[in-house]
N, C-alpha and C positions, 0 to 999 in steps of 0.2 A: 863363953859366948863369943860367939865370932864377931870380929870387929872389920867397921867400912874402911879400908886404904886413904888413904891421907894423898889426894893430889893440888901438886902448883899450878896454880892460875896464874897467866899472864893479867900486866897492870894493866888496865884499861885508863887509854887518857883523857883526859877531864874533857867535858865538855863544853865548857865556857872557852878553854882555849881553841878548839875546832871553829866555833860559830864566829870569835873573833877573827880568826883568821880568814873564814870565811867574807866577813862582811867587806873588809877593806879593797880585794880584787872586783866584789860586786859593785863595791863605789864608786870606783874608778870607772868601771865600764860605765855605769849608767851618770856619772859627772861630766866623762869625755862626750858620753850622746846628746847631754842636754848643750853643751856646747856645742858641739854640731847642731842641732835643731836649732838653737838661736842663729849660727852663720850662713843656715840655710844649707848645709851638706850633710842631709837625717836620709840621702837619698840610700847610703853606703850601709846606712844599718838595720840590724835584724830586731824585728819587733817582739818574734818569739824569744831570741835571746835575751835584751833586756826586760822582758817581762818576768821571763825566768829568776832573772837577776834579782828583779825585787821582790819576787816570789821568795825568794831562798831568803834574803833577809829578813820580811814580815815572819818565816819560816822559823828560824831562830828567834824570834821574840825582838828582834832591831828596827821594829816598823814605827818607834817614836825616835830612835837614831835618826833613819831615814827621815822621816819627816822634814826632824830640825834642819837635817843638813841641806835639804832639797830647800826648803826657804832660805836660808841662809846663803847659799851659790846665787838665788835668785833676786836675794838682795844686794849683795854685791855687782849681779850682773848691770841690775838696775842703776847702781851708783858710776857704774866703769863704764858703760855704753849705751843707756838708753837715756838719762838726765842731762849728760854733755850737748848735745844735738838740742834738746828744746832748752835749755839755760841759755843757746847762743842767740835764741829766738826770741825771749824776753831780754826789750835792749830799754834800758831808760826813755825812748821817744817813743817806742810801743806801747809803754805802760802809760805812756802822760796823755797818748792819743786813744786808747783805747779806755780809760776809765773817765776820762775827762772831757773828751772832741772838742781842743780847742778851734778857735774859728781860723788860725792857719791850716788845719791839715783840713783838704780837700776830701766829700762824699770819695771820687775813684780812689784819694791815697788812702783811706781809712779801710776801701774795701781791700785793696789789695795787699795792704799790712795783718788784716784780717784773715783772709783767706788763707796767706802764708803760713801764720801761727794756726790756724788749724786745719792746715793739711799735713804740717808736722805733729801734731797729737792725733790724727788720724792715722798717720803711716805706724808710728811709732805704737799706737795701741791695734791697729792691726795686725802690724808681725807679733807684741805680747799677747795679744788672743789666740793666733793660729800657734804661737808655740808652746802654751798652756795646754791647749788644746789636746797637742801632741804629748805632752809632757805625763799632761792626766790619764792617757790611754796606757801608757807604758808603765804606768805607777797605778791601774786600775785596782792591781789585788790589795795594796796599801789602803785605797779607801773602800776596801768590800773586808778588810779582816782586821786594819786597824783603829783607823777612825772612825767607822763607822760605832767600833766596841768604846772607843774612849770618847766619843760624844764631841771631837775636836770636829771643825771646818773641811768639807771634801778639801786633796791637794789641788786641786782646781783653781774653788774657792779663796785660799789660801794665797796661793801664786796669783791670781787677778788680780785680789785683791791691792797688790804691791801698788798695780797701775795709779788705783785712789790713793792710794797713803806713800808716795813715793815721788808720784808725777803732781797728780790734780790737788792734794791738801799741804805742797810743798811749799814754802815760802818762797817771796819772790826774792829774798835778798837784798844784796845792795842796792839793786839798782830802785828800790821803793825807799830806799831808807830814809827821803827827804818825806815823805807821804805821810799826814797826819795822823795812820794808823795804817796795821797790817793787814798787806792783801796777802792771799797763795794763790797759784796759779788756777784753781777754778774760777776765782773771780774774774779774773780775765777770760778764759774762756766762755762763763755767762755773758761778759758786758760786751766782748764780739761777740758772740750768736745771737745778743737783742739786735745790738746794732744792726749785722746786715740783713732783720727780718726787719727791722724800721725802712730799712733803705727799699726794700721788695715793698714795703709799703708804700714808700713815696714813688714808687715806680721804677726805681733801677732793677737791674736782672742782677740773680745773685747767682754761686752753685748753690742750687737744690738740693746736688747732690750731695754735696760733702755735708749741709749741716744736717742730712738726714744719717751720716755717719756718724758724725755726733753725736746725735740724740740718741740715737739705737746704740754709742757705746756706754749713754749714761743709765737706760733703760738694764744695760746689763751689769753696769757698777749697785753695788748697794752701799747702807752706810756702815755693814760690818761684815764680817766672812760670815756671819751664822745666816746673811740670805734670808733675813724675813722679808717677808712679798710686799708689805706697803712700806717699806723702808728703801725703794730705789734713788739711786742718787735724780735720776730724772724728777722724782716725785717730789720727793723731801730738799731739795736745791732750787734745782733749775725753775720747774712748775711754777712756782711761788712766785719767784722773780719775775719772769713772761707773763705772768698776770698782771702783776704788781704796774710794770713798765706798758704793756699794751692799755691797761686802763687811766694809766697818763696820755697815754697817745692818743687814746678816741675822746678823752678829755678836752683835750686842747682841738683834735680836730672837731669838735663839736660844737667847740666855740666859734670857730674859723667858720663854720657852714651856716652859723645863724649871724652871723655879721654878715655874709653874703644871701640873706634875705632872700633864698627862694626853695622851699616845701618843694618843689617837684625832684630839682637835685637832691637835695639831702635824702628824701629816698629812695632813690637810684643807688646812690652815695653807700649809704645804710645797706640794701641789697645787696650789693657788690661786696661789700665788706664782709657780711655775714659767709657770705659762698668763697671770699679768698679763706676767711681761717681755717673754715671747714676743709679746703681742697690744701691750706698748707700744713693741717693736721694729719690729713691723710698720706701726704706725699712726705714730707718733711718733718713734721717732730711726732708725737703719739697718737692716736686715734682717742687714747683715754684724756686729753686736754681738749676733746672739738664742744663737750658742753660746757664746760667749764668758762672757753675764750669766747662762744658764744652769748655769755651768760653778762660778760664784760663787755661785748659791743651793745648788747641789747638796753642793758643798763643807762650807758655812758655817751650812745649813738643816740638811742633812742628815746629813749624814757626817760633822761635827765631832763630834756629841753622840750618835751614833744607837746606841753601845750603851746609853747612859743612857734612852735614850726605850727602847728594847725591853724594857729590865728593871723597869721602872716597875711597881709595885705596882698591881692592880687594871686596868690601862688597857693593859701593855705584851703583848708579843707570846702570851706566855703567856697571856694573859687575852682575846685575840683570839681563840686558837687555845682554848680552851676553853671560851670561848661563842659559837664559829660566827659571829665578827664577818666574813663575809662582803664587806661594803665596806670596812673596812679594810685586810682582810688583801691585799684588789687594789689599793688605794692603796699600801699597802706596797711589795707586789710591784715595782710600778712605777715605784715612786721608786728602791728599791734595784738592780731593774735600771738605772738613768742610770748611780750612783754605782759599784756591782762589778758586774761582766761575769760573775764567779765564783759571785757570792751568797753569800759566805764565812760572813755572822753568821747569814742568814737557813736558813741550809742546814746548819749547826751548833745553832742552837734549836730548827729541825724535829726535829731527831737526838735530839737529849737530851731534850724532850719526848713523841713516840712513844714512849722506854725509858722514861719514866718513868710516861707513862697506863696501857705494859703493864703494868711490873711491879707498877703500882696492882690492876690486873684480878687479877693472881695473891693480892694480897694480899686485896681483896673475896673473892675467891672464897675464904679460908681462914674471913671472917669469918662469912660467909652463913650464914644458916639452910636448908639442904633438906629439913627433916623434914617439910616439908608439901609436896605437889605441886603444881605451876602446870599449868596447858593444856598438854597434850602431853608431860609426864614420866613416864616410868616410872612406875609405884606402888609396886611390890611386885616380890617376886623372880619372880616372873614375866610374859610379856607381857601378859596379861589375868584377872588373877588378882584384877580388881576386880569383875569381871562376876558376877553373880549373886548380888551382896552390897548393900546398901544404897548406892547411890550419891548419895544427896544428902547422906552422912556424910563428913567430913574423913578420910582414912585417913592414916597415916603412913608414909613410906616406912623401907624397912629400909635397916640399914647400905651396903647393895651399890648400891640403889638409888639413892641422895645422893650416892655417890661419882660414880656417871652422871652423874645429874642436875648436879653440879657442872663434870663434868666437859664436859656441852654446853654448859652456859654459859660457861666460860671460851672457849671455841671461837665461842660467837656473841657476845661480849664483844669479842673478837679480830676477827671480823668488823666489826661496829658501827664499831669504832676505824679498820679498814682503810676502809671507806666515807665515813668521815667526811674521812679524810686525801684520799681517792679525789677526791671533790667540792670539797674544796679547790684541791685539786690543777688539777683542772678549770676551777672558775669561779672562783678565785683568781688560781692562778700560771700560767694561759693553758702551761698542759699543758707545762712546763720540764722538760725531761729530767732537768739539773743535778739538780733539785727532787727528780723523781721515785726517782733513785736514790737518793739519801742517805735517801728516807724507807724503801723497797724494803729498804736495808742494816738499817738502826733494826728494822724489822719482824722481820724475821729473825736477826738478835742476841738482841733480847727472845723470843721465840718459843726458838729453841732452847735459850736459859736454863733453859728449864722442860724439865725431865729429863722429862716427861710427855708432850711437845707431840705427838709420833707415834703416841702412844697414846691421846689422846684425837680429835686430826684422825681419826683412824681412826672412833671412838666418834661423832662428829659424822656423819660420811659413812653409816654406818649408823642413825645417828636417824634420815636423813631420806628414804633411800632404804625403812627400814621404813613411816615414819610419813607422813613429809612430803611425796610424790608423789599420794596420792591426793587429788583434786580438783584438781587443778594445771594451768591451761594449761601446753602446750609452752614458752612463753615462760618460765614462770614455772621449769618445772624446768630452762630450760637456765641459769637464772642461780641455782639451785643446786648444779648440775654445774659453774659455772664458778668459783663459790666455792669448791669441793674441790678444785680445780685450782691456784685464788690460792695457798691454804695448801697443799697440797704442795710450789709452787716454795720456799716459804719454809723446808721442812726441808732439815736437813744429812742428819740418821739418816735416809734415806730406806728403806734396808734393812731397819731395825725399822718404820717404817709398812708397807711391804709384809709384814711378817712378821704385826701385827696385821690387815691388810687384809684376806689370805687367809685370815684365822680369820672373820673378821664375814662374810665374804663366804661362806664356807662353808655358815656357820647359816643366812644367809637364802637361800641356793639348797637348801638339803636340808629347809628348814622351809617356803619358799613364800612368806617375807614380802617378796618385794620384783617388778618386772616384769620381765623376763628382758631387755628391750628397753631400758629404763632403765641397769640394770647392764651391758650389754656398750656402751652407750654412754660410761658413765662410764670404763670399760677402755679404750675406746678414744682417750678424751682424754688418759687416765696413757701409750699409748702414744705420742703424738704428742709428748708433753711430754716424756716418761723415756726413749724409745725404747725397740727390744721387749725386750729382755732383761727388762726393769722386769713386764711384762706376761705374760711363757710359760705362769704357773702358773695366773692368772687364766683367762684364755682354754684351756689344759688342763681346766680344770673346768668351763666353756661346755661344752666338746668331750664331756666324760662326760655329763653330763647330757643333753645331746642324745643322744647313743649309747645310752645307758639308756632313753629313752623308743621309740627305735625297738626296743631288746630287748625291752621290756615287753611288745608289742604282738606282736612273732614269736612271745614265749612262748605269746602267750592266744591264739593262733593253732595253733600248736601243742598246747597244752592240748587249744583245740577238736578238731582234727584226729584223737583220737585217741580221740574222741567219748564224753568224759565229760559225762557229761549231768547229775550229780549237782550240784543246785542249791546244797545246803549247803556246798558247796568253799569254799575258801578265797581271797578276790582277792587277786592279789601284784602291786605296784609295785617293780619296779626300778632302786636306783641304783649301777650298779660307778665307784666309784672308783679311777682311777688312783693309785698313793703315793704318789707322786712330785708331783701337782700338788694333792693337799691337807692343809691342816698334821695334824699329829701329833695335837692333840688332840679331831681329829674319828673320825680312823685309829682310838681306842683307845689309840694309843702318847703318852697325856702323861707330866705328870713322876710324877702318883702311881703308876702303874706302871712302875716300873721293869723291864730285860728281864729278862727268865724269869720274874717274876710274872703274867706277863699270866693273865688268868681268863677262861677260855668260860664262858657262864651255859647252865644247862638250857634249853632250849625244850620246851613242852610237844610232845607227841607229833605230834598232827594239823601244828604247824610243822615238827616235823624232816623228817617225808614230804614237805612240798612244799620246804624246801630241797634236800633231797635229789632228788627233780625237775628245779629248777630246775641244779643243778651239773651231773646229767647231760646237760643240754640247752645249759648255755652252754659247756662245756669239750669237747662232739661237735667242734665246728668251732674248737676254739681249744687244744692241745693242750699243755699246757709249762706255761699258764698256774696259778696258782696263787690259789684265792677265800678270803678272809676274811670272817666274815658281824660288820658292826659294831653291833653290840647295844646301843651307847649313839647310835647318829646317826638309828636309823630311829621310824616312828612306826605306832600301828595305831586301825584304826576297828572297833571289839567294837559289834555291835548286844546291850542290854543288854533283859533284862524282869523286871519287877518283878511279883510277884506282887500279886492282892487281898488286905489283911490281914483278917483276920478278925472279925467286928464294927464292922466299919464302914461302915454305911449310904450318907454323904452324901463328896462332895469326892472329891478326888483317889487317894486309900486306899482309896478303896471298889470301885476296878476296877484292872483290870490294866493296869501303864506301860509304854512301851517307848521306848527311847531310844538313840541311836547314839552312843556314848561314844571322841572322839578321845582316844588316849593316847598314852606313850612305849611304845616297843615294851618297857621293861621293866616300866612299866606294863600292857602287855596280860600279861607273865606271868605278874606277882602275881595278876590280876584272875582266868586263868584257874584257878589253884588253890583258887580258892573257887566252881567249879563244881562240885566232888566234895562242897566240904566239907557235913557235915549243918547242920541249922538249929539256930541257935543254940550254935556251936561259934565255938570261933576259934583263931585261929594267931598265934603270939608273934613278932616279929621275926628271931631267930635262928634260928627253926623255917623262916624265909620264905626265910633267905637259905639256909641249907642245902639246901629244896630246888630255890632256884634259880640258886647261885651265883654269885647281882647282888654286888660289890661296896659292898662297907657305901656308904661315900659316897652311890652312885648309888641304891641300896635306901632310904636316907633319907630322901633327896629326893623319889623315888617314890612313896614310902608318904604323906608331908606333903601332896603334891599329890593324892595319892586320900582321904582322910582327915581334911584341916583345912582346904582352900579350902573354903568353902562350896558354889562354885558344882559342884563336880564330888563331893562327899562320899559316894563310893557305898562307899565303907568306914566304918566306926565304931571309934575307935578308946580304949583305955581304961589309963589313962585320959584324959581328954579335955583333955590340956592343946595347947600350942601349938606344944612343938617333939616327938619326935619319941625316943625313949631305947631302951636294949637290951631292958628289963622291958614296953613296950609290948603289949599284944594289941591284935587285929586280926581284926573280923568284920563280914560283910555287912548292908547296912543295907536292907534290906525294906523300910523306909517312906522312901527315897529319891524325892522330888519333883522338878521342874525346870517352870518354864514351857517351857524352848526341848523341841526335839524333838531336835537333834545339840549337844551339848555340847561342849566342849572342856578338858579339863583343863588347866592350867598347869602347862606342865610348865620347870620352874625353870633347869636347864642351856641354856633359849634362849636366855635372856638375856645380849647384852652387856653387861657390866659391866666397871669400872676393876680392875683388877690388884690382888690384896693385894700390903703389900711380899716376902713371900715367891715367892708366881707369877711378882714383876716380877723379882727377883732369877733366878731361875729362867728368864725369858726371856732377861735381859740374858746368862744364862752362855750359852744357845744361839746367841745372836745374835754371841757372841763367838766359835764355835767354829766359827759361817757363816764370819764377817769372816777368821779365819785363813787358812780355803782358797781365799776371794775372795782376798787379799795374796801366796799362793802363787801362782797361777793367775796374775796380775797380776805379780809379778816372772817369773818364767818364759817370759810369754809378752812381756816386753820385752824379756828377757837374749838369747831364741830370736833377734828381729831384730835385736837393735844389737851380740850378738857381747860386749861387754866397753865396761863404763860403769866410773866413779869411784862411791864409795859416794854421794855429792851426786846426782849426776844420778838414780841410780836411786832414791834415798827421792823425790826431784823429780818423776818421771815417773809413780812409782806415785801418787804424791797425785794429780796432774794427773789421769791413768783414773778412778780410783777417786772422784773430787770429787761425778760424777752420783750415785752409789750412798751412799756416806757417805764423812767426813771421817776418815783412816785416821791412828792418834793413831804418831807417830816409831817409839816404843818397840817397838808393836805391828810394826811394817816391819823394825825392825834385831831381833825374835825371830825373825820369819819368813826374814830373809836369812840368819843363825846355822843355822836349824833345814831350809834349803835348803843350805846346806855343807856340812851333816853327813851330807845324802840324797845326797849329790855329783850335784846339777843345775846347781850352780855352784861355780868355784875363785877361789882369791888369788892375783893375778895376782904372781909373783915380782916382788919387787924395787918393789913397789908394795901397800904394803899397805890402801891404799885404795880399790881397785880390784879388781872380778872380773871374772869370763869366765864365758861358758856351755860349759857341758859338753853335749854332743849325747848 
């Protein structure tokens, strides 16, 4: 067998000696570069070359050689040229002034010993950034092939790092060695960078700049090379302290701002404050400390002392809120919004102050003088019973009068207060719901306080729909219509205002003072608001009155028809009345008639024939029905003439007058009985009412308004005092004058007016004996669906119905439940004695 030849191989040389060899020339070059890059002459060298360089050592497996030795040169570099320069900087009077500020070293020398020491840890850690920086690029394949495998520190990391563990966690040395314990230089560096952010707070100008150098080098220090993210020296050091210290500062200055006793600074003070740390967050240390340091003025500014700043005498919220301190009260707002979400103190002082400016209005309002009128008050007892009298004379208002008049002002007092709240509300506390209710509740508390509130919002709504519409833009009346709406939500009795409402509402649809269009609009906002039940009665009396106008007009149609051609007739306006949709004391049926007194009054002759006309003609086509004719609600237009008296040549007496005299229809009957009478005769009171059986009351009144108003005096009365007695006579006055041509008596029952306490009393019993069959009706028809409640659920449920209409008082619910057992519409459920059932 043939054999393979036998050849020599050369030795091949080892290869640990190559790769050593290798590594020492790559040393050098890249030891000589990094000394260059620290002296600043990296201009001269080749990036490709030293990268190569460490290339070929990581290459050979010397990329943990490398490492050691690249920290190591950098440790040294640190001890031989970057720690000499800041050690000459910490000098024993730096340390004593900067941990300590005795009171010899001056605010400017503190800054500028400051600023010094850290503009050399700024230079000093900017050239070791930028040449790290440099360092890490060149040494890039070392952490892509070695450390990244061995799980060590980028060389970056690593070399940065030196800056913390060589510079900032260095002892201070000798020169602390008297000092009760050990500082290292970050300590210094935190107690100057508090320091000159105190000094920017007291006002001196600091650089901005450099301590935003600062922080952004601590933001880039951690507290290890492995660079976990919520481990930055900014965070885990510095942070803590600037809290720590800024919450002494607004500490103390919060002290300072309430020994100087005034609320309007401090939150100015406060405001200011909050927007400097914000803007020195931004500009100067991290953006991740602006909620944190906000967190600390809010506290310590604000909310430490802020019931003391509210209560302040003169300046505090009260004093805000009662002179329309408008920028305050949004600096307020705004601050207390940071600190409560709730608004607890601000939402509580709101409260107690609405009840308290009301029930100031009540109490003005008892002080007041109304015996004199202002623009647009009533005068006198009736609507224009100034007319025809000297009006550039002061006149006085009567008792009945004042009590109106008092009684709109407390209503536009209530207004004023709500508006004011209104606009605070608004341009204040940027429209806070929180806000808004708590004032809404306050409002409505004080308000139905006053046993009158229903009675007078009534009294209001007819001021102004009498008075207050004409000249009005649209604009202008729908934001009186909407203020009648404000103060309705705010009653409880709303029953009793509707009970008032259909009285005033009455007068001025059967008198003509208001626009038909106006009022069924206002109706229509209580329905929207109350829903309809609140509104039937109203709108029923819409209903008549329309219906009435179209009768009027069938009758003179009729009339015509039958071809009376006799010019002296009598014109007849028509208005039927439903019963049921208007109050009682228009019907006839108030309290002073009681039933089976009621009184028909005479009507002269020529009336009885056209009533009796008119009854045959509306009851043709309506058969069942039954007419009342109401003698106190209607009104008449008497063309009057006055004779020429005799002997009198010149003026107005000297011919013949004639004049169209508006009255009350009981006015037109007295007037006609002095048709017959001869001249110079007269008729006694009691002679007037016998023959025309007016009720004294209404006869009184009657006669005073023919009789004592000036404007309308076509009676004479004797004798000639001012009110009105049983002994009075009563005859025509022949030398009766007027400028106008149709006149209008005053006639005295138009007038709304405030309730005496007898009337009120009087109402309240009615309104009590409403409320009964409302509470009936109301338990009844809950029993009818739910079958059998517990007594709880049922007083429960009736409240809850009952809440829109009025607030139904316990007592009243468990009479009504008693006085329903005994009707048996409802039983005691056996074996439960708190508990019923409906009886079907």
């Amino acid at each position: 067998m043939a054999s393979r030849a036998n050849k020599m191989r050369p030795i091949r040389r080892p290869i640990m000696n190559k790769e050593a060899s290798e590594f020492e020339p790559c040393w050098d070059l890249l030891r000589d570069a990094l000394t260059d890059i620290h002296t600043k002459n990296a201009g001269r060298l080749s990036f490709e070359q030293l990268y190569r360089a460490s290339y070929k050592i990581v290459l050979r497996k010397k990329g943990g050689l490398l490492y050691d030795k690249v920290r190591t040169f950098e440790e040294e570099w640190f001890r031989d040229h970057i720690m000499p320069p800041i050690s000459e900087l910490i000098t024993s009077t730096f340390v004593s002034v900067a941990l300590f500020h005795p009171p010899a070293a001056s605010t400017h020398e503190r800054r500028q010993m400051s600023e010094k020491f850290l503009r050399g840890i700024r230079d000093s850690w900017e050239e070791h950034n930028m040449s790290m920086n440099m360092i890490a690029d060149i040494l890039m394949y070392l952490d892509r092939a070695y450390t990244a495998e061995s799980k060590k520190p980028s060389i970056f990391a690593t070399t940065i790092g030196l800056f913390r563990d060589h510079i900032l966690r260095n002892s201070l040395g000798a020169v602390a060695q008297d000092l009760d314990q050990s500082y290292i230089v970050f300590d210094l560096l935190t107690a100057v960078t508090l320091d000159l952010i105190n000094m920017e707070r007291d006002g001196d100008i600091i650089d901005r700049s450099l301590l935003l150098k600062i922080t952004s080098m601590l933001e880039d220090l951690y507290e290890t090379d492995e660079e976990i993210d919520n481990q930055k020296l900014y965070t885990t050091v510095f942070e803590p302290k600037y809290i720590d210290s800024s919450r002494a500062f607004y500490r103390m200055e919060c002290e300072r701002l309430l020994r100087e006793a005034n609320a309007s600074t401090w939150l100015r003070h406060a405001q200011r404050r909050l927007n400097e740390e914000q803007d020195r967050c931004d500009t100067t240390l991290s953006i991740s400390t602006a909620d944190k340091i906000a967190k600390v003025v809010e506290n310590e500014l604000i909310l430490a002392k802020l019931d003391e700043f509210l209560a302040l005498d003169g300046t505090g919220l009260k004093s805000m809120i009662d002179n329309n301190r408008s920028d305050d009260l949004s600096i307020l707002y705004s601050l207390i919004s940071r600190v409560d979400k709730t608004k607890h103190v601000l939402k509580n002082t709101l409260q107690s102050r609405v009840m308290e400016l009301g029930l100031e209005i009540a109490r003005a309002q008892k002080r007041a003088d109304f015996s004199v009128p202002v623009a647009g008050t009533v005068a006198a007892d009736g609507d224009e019973a100034m007319e025809g009298g000297d009006k550039s004379k002061v006149q006085t208002l009567s008792a009945a009068a004042q009590q109106t008049a008092a009684a709109i002002k407390w209503v536009d007092d209530v207004l004023l207060l709500k508006d004011k709240f209104d606009n605070m509300w608004s341009a204040c506390f940027n429209q806070d719901l929180v806000l808004q209710s708590a004032v809404t509740k306050s409002f409505s508390e004080f308000i139905n306080m006053f046993a009158r509130s229903s009675e007078y919002v009534s009294l209001f709504i007819d001021d102004n729909l009498k008075r207050g519409i004409k000249g009005k833009t649209e604009d202008e009346v729908d934001v009186v219509l909407d203020k009648a709406i404000v103060l309705l939500r705010y009653l409880t009795d709303r029953d009793m205002f509707e009970r008032y409402y259909q009285k005033h509402l009455a007068r001025r649809l059967l008198h003509g003072k208001s626009e038909i269009h106006i009022e069924k609009e206002m109706v229509y906002r209580m329905k929207s608001e109350m829903g309809n039940h609140f509104t039937v009665k109203f709108e029923g009396m819409f209903k008549d009155m329309e219906l009435s106008r179209d009768l009027t007009d069938n009758y003179r149609d009729h009339i015509h028809n039958l071809g009376d051609t006799d010019t002296t007739k009598i014109d007849l306006n028509i208005i039927v009345l439903t019963t049921n949709n208007w109050p009682p004391e228009v019907m006839g049926r108030g309290s002073s008639q009681e039933e089976g007194e009621k009184m028909e009054c005479t009507y002269p002759p020529a009336i009885k024939r056209l009533q009796e006309s008119f009854f045959k003609y509306y009851l043709k086509d309506r058969s069942g029905r039954l007419l009342t004719w109401v003698s106190s609600a209607g009104t008449a237009d008497i063309k009057c003439v006055f004779p020429k008296i005799p002997g009198k040549e010149t003026g107005p007496l000297s011919k013949e007058r004639r004049y169209e005299l508006n009255v009350s229809t009981y006015g037109m009957i007295v007037l006609m009985l002095f048709n017959d009478l001869p001249v110079g005769e007269s008729l006694g009171l009691e002679e007037i009412q016998a023959k025309t059986n007016i009720p004294a009351p209404d006869l009184i009144r009657t006669l005073a308004s023919l009789s004592i108003a000036p404007k309308a005096r076509v009676l004479l009365k004797d004798p000639p005092t001012k009110n009105v007695k049983a002994t009075d006579k009563f005859s025509y006055n022949a030398q009766f004058v007027s400028k106008a041509i149709k006149i209008k008596a005053p006639t005295i029952s138009n007038l709304s007016k405030v309730e005496g306490d007898e009337e009120r009393k009087e109402t309240e019993k009615k309104n009590d004996q409403t409320r009964a069959h409302v509470v009936d009706a109301a338990i009844v028809r809950i029993m009818k669906q739910r079958k059998q409640l517990t007594h709880t659920q049922l007083i429960t449920e009736v409240i809850t119905q009952l809440a829109n209409r009025f607030k139904p008082e316990i007592p009243l619910i468990k009479k009504r439940i008693e006085d329903l057992l005994g009707r048996e519409y409802l039983e005691r459920v056996e074996g439960e004695a708190s508990s019923y059932r409906y009886l079907a």
